[in-house]
N, C-alpha and C positions, 0 to 999 in steps of 0.2 A: 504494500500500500504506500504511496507515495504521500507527503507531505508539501502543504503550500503554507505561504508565509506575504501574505498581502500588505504593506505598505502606502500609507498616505490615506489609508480609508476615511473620508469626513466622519465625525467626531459624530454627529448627529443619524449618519447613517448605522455606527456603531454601536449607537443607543437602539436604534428603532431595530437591530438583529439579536440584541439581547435581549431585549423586551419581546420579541417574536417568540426568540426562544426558551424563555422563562413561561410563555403562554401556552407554548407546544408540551412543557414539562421537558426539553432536554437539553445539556450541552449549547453553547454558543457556534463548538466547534462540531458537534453532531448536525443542528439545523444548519449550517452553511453548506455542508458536508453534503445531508440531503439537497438544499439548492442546485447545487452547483453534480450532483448524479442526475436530478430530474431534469436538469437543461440541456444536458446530453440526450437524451431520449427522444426526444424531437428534433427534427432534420433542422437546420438553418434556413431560416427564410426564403436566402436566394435557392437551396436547393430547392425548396419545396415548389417555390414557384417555378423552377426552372420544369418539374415535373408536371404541373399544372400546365406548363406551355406543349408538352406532350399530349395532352390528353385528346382525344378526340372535339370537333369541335361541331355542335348541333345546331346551325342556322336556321333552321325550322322551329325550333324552338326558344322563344323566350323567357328570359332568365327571369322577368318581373314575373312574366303568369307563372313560369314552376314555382315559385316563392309563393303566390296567390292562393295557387294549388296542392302546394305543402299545408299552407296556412291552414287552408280547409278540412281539412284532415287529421287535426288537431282534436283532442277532445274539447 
């Protein structure tokens, strides 16, 4: 397991990851720990969209009416 060691962190952000992690019940360094696992887990943006730009593309259909049509179908 590798170890990090962040410098210059604002003083106030500092506060509000202690205070997160006093709320979750663990460690300062357990909840950054989970942060920074769960941000891994999801592709980066450009990937994703770069994927999105693969996808097929349905010009018969409009994006507002599927959303409409989602909407409807809602309980």
């Amino acid at each position: 397991m590798g170890d990090l060691l962040i410098r210059g962190l604002a003083p106030e952000t500092h506060e509000e990851l202690k205070r997160r992690a006093q709320d979750a019940g663990v460690s300062l360094q357990t909840y950054v720990a989970r942060l920074l696992e769960r941000s891994t887990t999801v592709p980066p943006l450009a990937d994703w969209l770069s994927e999105l730009d693969e996808l097929p593309r349905h010009r018969a259909v409009s994006g507002a009416r599927a959303v409409r049509e989602a909407r409807d179908e809602l309980p």
